[in-house]
mmCIF file of the N, C-alpha and C atoms, coordinates in Angstrom:
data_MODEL
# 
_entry.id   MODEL 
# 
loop_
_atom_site.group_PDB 
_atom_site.id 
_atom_site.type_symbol 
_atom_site.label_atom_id 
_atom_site.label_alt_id 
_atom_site.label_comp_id 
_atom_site.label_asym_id 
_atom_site.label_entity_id 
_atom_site.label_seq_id 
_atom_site.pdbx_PDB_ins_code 
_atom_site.Cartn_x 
_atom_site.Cartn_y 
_atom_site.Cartn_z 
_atom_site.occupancy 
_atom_site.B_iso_or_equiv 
_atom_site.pdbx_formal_charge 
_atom_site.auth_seq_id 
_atom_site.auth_comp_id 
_atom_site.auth_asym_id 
_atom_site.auth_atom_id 
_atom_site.pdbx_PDB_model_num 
ATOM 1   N N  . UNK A 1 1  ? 98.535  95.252  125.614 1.00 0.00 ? 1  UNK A N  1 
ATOM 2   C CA . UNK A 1 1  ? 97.200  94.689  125.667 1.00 0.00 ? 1  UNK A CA 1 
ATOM 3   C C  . UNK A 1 1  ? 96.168  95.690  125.146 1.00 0.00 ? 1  UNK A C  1 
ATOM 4   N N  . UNK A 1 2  ? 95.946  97.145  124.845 1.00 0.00 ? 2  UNK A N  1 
ATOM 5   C CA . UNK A 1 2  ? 95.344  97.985  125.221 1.00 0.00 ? 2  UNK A CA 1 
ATOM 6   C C  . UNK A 1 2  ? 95.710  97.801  123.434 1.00 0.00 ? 2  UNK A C  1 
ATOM 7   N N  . UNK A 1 3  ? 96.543  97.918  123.147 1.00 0.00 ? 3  UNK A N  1 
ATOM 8   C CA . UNK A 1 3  ? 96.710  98.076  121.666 1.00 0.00 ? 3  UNK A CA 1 
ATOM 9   C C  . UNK A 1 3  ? 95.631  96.782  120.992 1.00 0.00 ? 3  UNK A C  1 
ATOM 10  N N  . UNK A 1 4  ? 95.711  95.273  121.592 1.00 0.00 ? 4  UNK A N  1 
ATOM 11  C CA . UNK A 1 4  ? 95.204  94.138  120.650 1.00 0.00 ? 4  UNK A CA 1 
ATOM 12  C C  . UNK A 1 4  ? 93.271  95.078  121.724 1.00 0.00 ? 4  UNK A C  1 
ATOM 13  N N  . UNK A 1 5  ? 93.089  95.238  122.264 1.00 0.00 ? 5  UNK A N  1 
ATOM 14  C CA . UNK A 1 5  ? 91.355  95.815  122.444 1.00 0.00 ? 5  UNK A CA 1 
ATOM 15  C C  . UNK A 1 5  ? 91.173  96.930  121.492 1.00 0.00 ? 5  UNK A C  1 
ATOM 16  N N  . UNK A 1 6  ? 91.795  97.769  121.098 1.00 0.00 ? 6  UNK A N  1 
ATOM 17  C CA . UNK A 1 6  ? 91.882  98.344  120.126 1.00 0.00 ? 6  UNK A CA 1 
ATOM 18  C C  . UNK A 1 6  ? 91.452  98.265  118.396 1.00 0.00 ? 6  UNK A C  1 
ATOM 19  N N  . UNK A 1 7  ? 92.460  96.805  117.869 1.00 0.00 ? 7  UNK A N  1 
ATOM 20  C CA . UNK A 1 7  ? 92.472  96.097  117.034 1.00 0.00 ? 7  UNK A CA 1 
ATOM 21  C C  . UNK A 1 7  ? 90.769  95.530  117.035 1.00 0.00 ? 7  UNK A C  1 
ATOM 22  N N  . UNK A 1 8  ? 90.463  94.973  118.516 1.00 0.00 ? 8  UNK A N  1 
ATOM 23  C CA . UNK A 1 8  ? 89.615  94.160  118.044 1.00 0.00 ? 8  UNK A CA 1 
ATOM 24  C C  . UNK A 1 8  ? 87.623  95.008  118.099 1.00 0.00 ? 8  UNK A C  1 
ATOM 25  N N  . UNK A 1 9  ? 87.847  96.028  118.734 1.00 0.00 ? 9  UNK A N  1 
ATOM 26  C CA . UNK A 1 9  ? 86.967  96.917  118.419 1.00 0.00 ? 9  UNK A CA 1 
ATOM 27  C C  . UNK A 1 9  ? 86.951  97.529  116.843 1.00 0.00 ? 9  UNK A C  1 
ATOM 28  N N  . UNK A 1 10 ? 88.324  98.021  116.591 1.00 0.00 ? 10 UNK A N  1 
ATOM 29  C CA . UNK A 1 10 ? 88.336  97.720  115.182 1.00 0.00 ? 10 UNK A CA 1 
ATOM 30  C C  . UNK A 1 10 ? 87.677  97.463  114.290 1.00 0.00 ? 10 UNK A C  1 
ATOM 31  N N  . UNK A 1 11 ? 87.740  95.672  114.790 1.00 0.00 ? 11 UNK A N  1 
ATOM 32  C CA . UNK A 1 11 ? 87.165  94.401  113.357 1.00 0.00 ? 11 UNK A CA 1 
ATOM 33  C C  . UNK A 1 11 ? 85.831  95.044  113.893 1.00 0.00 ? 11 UNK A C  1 
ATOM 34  N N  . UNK A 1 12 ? 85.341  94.950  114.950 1.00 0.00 ? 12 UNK A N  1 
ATOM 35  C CA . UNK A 1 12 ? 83.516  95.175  115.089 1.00 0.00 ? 12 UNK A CA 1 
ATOM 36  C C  . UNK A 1 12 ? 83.057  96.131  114.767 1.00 0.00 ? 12 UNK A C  1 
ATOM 37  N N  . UNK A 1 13 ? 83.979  97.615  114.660 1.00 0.00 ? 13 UNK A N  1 
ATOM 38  C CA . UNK A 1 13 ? 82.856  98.510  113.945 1.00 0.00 ? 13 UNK A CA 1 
ATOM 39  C C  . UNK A 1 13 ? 83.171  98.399  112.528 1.00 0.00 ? 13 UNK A C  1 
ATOM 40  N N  . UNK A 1 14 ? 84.139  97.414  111.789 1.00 0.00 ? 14 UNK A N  1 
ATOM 41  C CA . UNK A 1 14 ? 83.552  97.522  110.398 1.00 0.00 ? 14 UNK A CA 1 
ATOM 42  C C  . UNK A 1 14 ? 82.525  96.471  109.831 1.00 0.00 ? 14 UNK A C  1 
ATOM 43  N N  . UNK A 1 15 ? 81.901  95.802  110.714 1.00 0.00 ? 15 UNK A N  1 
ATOM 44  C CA . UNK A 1 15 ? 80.915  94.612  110.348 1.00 0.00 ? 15 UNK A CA 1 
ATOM 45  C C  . UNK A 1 15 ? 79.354  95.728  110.217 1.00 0.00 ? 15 UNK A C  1 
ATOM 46  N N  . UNK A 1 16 ? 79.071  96.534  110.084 1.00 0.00 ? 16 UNK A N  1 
ATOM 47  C CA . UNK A 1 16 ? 77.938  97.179  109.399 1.00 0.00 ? 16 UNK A CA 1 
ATOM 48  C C  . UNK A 1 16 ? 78.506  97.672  107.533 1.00 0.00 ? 16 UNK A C  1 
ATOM 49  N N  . UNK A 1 17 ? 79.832  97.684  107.495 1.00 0.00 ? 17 UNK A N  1 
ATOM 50  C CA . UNK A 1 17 ? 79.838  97.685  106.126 1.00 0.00 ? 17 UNK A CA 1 
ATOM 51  C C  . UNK A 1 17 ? 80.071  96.862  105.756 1.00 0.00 ? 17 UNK A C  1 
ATOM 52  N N  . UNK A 1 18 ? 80.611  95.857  106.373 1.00 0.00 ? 18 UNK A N  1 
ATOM 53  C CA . UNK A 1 18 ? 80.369  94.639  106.209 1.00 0.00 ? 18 UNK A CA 1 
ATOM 54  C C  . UNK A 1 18 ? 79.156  93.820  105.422 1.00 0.00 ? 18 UNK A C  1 
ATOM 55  N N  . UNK A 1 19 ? 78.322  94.230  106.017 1.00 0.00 ? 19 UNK A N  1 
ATOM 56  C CA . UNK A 1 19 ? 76.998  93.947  105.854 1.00 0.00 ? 19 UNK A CA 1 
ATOM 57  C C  . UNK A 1 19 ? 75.964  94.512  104.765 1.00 0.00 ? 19 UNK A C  1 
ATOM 58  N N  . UNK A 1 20 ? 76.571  95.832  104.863 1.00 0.00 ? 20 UNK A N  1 
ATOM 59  C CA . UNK A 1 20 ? 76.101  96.856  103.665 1.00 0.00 ? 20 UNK A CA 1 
ATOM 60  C C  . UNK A 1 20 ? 76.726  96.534  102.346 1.00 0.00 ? 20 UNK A C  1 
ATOM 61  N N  . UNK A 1 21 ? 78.163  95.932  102.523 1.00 0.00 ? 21 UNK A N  1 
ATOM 62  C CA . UNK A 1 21 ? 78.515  95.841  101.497 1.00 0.00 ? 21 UNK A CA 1 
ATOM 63  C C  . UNK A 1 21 ? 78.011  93.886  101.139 1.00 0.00 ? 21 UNK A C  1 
ATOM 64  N N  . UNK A 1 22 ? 78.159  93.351  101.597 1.00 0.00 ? 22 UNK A N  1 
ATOM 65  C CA . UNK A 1 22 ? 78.198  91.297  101.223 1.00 0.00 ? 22 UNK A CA 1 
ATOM 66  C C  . UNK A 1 22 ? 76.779  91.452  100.857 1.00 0.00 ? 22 UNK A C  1 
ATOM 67  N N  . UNK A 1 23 ? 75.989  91.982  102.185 1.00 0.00 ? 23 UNK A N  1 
ATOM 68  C CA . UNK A 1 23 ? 74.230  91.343  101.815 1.00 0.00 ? 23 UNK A CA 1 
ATOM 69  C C  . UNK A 1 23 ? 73.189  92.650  101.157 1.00 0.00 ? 23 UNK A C  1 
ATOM 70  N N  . UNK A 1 24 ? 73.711  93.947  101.156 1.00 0.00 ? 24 UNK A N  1 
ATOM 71  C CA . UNK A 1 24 ? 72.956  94.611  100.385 1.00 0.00 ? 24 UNK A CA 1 
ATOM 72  C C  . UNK A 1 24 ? 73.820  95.467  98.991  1.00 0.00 ? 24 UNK A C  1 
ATOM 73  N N  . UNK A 1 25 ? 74.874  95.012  99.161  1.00 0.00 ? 25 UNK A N  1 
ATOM 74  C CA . UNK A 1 25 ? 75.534  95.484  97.902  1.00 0.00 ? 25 UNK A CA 1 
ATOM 75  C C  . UNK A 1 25 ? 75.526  96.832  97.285  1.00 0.00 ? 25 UNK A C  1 
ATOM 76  N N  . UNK A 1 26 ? 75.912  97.408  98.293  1.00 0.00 ? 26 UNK A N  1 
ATOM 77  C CA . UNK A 1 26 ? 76.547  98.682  98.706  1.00 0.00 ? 26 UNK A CA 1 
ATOM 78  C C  . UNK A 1 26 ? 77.920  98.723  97.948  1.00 0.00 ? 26 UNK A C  1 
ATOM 79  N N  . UNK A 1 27 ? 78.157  99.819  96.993  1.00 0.00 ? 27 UNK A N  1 
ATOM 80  C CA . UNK A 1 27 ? 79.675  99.460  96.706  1.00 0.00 ? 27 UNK A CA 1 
ATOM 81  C C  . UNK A 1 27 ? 80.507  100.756 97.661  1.00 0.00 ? 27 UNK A C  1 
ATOM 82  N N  . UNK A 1 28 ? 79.746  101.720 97.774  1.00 0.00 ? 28 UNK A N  1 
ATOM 83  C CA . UNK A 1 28 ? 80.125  102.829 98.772  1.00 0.00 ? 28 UNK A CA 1 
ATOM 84  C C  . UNK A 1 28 ? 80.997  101.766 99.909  1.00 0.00 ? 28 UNK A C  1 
ATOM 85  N N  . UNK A 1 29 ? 80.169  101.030 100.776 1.00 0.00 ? 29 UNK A N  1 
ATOM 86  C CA . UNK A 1 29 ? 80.444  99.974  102.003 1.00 0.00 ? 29 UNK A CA 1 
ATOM 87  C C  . UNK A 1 29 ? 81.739  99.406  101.336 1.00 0.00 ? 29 UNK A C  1 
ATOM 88  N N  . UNK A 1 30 ? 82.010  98.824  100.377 1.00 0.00 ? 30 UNK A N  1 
ATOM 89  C CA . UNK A 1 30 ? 83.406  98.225  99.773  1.00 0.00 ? 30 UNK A CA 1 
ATOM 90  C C  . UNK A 1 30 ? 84.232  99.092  99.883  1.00 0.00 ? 30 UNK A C  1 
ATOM 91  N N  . UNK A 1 31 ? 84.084  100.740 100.205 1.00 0.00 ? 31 UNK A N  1 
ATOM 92  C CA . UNK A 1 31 ? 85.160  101.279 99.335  1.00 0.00 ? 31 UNK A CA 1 
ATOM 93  C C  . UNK A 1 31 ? 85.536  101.657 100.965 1.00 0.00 ? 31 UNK A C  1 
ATOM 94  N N  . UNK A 1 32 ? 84.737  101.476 101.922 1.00 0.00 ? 32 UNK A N  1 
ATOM 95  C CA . UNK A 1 32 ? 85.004  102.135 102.973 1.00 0.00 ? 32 UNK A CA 1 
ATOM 96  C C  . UNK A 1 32 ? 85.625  100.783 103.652 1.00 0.00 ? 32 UNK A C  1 
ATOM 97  N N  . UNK A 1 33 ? 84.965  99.400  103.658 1.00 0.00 ? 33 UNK A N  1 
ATOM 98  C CA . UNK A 1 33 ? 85.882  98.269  103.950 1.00 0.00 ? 33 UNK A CA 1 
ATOM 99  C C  . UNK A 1 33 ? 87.099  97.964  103.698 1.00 0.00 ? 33 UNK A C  1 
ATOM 100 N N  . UNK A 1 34 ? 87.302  98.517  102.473 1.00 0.00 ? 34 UNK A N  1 
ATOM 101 C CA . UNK A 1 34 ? 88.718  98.181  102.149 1.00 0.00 ? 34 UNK A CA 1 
ATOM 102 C C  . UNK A 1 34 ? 89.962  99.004  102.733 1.00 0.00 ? 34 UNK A C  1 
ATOM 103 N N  . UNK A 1 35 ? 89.373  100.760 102.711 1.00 0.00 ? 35 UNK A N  1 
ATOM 104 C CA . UNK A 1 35 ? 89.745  101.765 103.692 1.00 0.00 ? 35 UNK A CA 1 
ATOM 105 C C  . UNK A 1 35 ? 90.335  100.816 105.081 1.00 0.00 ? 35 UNK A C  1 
ATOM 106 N N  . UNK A 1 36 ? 89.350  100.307 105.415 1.00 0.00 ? 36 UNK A N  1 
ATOM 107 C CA . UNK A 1 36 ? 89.104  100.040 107.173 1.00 0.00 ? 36 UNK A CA 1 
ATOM 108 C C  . UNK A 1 36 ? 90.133  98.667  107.100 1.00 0.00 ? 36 UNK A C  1 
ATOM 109 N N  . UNK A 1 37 ? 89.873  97.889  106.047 1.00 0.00 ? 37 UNK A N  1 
ATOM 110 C CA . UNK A 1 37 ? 91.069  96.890  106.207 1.00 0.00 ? 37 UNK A CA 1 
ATOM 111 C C  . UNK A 1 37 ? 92.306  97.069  105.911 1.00 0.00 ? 37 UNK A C  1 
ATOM 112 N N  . UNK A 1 38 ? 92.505  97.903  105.405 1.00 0.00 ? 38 UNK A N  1 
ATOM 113 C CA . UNK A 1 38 ? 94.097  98.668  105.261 1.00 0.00 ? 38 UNK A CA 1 
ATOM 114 C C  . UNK A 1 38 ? 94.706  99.396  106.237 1.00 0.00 ? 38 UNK A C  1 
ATOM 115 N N  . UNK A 1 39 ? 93.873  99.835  107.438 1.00 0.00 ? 39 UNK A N  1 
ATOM 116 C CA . UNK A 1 39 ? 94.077  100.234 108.425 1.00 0.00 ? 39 UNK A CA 1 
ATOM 117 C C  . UNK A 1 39 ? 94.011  99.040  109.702 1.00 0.00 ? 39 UNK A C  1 
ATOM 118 N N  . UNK A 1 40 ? 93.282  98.427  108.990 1.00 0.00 ? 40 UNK A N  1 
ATOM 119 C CA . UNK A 1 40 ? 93.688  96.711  110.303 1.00 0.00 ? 40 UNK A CA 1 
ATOM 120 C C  . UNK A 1 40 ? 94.911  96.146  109.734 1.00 0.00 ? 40 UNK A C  1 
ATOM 121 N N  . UNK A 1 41 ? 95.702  96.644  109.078 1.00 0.00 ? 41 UNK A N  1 
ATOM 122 C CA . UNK A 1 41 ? 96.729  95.949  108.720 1.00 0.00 ? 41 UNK A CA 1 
ATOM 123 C C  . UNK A 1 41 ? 97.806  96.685  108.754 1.00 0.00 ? 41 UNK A C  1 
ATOM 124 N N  . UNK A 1 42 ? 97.849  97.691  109.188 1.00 0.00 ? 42 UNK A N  1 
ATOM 125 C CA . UNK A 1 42 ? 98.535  98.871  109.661 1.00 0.00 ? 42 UNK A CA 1 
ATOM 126 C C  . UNK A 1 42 ? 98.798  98.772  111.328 1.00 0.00 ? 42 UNK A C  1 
ATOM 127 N N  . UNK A 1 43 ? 97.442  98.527  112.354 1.00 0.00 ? 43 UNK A N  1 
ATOM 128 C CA . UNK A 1 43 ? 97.631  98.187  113.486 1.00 0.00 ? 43 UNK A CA 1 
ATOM 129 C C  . UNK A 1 43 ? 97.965  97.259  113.499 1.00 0.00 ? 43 UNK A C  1 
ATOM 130 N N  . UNK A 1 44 ? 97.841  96.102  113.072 1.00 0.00 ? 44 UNK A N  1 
ATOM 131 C CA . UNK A 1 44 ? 98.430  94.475  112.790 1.00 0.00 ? 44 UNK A CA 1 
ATOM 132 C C  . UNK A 1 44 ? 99.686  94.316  113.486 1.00 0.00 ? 44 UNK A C  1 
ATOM 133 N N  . UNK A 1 45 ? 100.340 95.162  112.178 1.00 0.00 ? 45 UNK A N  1 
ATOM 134 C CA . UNK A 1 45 ? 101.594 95.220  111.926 1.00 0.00 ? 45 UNK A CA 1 
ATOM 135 C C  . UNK A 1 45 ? 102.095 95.740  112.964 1.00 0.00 ? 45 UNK A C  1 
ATOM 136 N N  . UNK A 1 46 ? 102.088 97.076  113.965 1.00 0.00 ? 46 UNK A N  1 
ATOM 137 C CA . UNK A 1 46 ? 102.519 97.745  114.987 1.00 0.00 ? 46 UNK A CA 1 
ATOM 138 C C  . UNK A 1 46 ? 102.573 96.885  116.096 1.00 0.00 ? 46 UNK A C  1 
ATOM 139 N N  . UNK A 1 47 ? 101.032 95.989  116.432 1.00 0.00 ? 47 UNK A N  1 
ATOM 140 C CA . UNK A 1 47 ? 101.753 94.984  117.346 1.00 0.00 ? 47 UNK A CA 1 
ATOM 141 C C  . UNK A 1 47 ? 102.618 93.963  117.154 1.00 0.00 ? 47 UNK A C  1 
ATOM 142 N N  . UNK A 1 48 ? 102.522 93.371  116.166 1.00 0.00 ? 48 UNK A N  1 
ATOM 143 C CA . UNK A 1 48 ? 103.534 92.524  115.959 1.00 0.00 ? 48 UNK A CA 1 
ATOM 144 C C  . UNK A 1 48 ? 104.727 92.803  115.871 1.00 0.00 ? 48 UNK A C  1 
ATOM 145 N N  . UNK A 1 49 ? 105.207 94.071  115.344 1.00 0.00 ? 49 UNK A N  1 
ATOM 146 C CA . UNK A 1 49 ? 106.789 94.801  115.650 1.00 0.00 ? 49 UNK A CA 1 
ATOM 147 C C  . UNK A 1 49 ? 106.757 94.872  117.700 1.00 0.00 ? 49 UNK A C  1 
ATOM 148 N N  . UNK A 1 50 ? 105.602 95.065  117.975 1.00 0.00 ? 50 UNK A N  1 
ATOM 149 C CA . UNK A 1 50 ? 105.971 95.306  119.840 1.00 0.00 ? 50 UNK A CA 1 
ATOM 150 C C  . UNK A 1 50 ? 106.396 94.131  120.592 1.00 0.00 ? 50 UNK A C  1 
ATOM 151 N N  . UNK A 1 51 ? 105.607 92.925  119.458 1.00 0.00 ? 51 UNK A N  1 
ATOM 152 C CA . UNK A 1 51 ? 105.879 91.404  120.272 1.00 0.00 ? 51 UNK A CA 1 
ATOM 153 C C  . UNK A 1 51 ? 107.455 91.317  119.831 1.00 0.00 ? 51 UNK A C  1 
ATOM 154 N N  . UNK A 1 52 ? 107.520 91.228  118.628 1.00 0.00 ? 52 UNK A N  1 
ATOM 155 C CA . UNK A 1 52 ? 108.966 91.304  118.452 1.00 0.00 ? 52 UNK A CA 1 
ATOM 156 C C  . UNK A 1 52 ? 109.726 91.851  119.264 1.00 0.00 ? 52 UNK A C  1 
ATOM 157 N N  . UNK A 1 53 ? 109.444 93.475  119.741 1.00 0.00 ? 53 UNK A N  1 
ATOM 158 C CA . UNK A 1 53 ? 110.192 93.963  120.655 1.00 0.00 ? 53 UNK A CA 1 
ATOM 159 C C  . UNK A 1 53 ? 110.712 93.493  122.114 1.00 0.00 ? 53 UNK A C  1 
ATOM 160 N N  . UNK A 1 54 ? 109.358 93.128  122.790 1.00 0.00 ? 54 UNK A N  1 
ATOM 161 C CA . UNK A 1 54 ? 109.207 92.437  124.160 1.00 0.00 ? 54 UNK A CA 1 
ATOM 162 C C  . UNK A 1 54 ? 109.905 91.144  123.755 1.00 0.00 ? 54 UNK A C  1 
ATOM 163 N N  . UNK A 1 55 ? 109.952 90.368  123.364 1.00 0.00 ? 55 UNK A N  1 
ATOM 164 C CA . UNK A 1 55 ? 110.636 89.151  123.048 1.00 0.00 ? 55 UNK A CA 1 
ATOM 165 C C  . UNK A 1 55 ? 112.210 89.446  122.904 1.00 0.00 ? 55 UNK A C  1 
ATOM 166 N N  . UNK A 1 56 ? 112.501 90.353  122.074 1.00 0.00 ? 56 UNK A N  1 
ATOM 167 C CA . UNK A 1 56 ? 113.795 90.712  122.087 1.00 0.00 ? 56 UNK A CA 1 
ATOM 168 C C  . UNK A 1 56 ? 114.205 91.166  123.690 1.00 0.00 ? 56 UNK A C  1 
ATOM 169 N N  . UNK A 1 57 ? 113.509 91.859  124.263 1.00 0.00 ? 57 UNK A N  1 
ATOM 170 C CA . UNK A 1 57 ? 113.917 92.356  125.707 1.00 0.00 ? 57 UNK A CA 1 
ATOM 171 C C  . UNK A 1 57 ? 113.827 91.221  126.797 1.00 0.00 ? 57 UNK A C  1 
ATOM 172 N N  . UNK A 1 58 ? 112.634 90.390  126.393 1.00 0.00 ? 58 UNK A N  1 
ATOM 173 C CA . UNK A 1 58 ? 113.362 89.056  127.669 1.00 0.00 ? 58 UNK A CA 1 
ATOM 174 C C  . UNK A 1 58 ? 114.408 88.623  127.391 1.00 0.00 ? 58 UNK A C  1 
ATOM 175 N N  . UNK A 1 59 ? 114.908 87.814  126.016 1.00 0.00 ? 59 UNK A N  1 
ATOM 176 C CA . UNK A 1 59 ? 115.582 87.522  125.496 1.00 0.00 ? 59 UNK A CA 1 
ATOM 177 C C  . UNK A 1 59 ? 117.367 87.957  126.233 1.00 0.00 ? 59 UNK A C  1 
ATOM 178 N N  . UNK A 1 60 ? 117.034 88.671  126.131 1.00 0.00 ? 60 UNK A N  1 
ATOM 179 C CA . UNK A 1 60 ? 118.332 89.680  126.402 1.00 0.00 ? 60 UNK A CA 1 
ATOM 180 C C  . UNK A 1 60 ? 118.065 89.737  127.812 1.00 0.00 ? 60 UNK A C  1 
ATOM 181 N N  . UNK A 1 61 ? 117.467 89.737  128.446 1.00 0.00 ? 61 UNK A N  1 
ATOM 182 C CA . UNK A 1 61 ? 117.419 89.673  130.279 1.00 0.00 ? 61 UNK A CA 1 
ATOM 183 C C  . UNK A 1 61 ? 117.754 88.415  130.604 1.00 0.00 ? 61 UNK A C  1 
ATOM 184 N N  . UNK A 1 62 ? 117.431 87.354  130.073 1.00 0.00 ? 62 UNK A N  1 
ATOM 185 C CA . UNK A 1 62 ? 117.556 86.128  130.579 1.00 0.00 ? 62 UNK A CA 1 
ATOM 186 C C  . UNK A 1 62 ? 119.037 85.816  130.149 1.00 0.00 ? 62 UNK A C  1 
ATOM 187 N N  . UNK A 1 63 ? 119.774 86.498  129.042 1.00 0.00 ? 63 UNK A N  1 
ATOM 188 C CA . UNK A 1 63 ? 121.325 86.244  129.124 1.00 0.00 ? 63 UNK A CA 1 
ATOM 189 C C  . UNK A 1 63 ? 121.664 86.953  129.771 1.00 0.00 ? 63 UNK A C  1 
ATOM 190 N N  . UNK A 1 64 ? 121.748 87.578  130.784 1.00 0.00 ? 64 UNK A N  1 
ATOM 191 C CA . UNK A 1 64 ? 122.578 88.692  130.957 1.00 0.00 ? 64 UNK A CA 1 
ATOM 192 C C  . UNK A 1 64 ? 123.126 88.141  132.707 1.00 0.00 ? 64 UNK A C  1 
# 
């Protein structure tokens, strides 16, 4: 759980380049958004290998 609060603080501190970059056209802000979304897709990915994990471990408790 501590990992997806993580993720989602994340998305909110990149909404000022967000902003710098869509409504004042900042290309600096693009270069740092794209930074920041390559790294939300990096944590993405880590939880979704953990759900996988936990799923595999009930999985396997409930046959056993």
């Amino acid at each position: 759980m501590q990992k997806y609060q993580n993720l989602v603080e994340f998305v909110k501190s990149l909404e000022t380049d967000v902003i710098k970059f869509y409504e004042k056209g900042q290309a600096a802000a693009g270069t740092r958004l794209r930074k920041g979304l390559s790294e939300l897709k990096k944590m993405a990915q880590e939880i979704r290998n953990e759900i996988q994990e936990v799923k595999a471990q009930r999985k396997a408790t409930k046959s056993e």
